[in-house]
N, C-alpha and C positions, 0 to 999 in steps of 0.2 A: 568191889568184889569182882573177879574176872571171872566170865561165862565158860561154862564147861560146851563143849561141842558134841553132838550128837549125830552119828552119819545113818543113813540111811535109804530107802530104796520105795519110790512111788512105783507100784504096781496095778497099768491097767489092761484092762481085757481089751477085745474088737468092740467089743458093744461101748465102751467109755467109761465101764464100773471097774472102781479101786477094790485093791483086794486089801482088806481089814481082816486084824488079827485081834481075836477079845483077850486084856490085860484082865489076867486072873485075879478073881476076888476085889474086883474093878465093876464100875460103870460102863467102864468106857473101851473103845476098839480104838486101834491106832496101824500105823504102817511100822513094817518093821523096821527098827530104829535100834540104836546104842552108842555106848562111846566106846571109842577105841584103847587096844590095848599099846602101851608103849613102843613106838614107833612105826607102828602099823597107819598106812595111810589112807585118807578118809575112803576110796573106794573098798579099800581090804575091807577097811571094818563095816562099812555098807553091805559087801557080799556076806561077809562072816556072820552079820546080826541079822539077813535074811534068810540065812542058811541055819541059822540056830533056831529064830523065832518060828520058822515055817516047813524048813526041811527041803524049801526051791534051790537049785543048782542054777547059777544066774552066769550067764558067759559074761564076764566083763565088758566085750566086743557088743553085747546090745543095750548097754547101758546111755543114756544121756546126761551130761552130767547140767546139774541146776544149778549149784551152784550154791553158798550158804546164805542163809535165813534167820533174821534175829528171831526166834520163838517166844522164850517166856523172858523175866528180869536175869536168871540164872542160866540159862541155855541159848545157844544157837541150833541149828541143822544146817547140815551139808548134805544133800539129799542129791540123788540120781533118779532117774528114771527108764524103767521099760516098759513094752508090751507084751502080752503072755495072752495067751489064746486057754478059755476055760479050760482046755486039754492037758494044755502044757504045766499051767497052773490049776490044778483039783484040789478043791479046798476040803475032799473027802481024802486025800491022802496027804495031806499038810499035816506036818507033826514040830510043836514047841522042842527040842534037845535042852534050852537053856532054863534052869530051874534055882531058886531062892530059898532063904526059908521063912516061912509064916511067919509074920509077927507074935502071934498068940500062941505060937507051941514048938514053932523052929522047926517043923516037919516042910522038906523040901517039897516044893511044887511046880509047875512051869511057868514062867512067864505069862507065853500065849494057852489059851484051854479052847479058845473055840476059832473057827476064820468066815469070813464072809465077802460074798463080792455085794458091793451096795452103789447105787446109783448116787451122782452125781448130785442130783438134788436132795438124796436123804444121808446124806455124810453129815451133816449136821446133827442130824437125831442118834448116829451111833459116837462121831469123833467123841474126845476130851474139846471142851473152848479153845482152847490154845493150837490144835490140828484144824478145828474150824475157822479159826481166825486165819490161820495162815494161808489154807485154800482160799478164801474167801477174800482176802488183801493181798494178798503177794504171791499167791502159785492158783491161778486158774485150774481145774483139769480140765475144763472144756476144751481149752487152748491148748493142753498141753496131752489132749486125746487127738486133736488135730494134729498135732505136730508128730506124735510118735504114728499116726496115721500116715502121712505122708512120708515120712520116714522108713516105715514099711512100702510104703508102694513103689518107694524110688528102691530101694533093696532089691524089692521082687521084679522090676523091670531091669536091674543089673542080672541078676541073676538068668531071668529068661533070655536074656540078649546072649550071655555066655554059655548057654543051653544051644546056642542056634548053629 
């Protein structure tokens, strides 16, 4: 059976907390993730299912890309990464656009219904297994708070250099 691929987008703050999105009628919180529509390439559909699931407007230009990920026996990820300052990203004005229908009565709902920004050490308590396994074996965020951290710093000393 060949894996379906699923793109998507690590969002973390200055502080090092991922921003989670609660999968409706769900346990569990995830990043915004999906597969793509025919022909559309994995970054498209990375922007487009963060732009659906949450409503962020993501400049492709601050994106890092990660690179793909074996996830479940069915799935991979192809995930990117940025940084987003609680401002930029307000989890009080994040809105789901992308909606299903119920199982029990086929009335359309959102995807995402709630967002959260959660520390690094309690991603665990909200992920799916499958999103905690993969931080947990194969995508640090500690490291990869560092990395879009220095990322930012070398930007912003580009930046003020060309300021002078």
């Amino acid at each position: 059976m060949s894996k379906i691929t699923s793109c998507g987008v690590v969002i973390l703050n200055e502080e090092g907390e991922v921003l989670l999105a609660h999968a409706t009628e769900t346990t569990h919180w995830d990043i915004p993730k999906g597969q793509g529509d025919p022909g559309e390439s994995y970054v498209d559909t990375a922007l487009r299912e963060t732009r659906e699931e949450t409503g962020l407007q993501i400049d492709p230009t601050q994106l890092v890309d990660l690179g793909l990920f074996s996830y479940r026996h069915d799935k991979n990820l192809y995930l990117f990464a940025t940084r987003l300052s609680r401002i930029e990203a307000d989890i009080e004005r994040c809105v789901c656009v992308s909606y299903f229908p119920r199982r029990r009565d086929g009335q359309m709902i959102p995807e995402m219904d709630a967002f959260r920004w959660v520390a690094i050490r309690d991603v665990d308590a909200y992920a799916s297994s499958s999103l905690s396994r993969l931080f947990a074996q194969k995508l640090s965020l500690t490291d990869l708070h560092q990395r879009l951290s220095q990322t930012a710093d070398m930007t912003a000393a580009g930046s003020s250099a060309c300021d002078r």
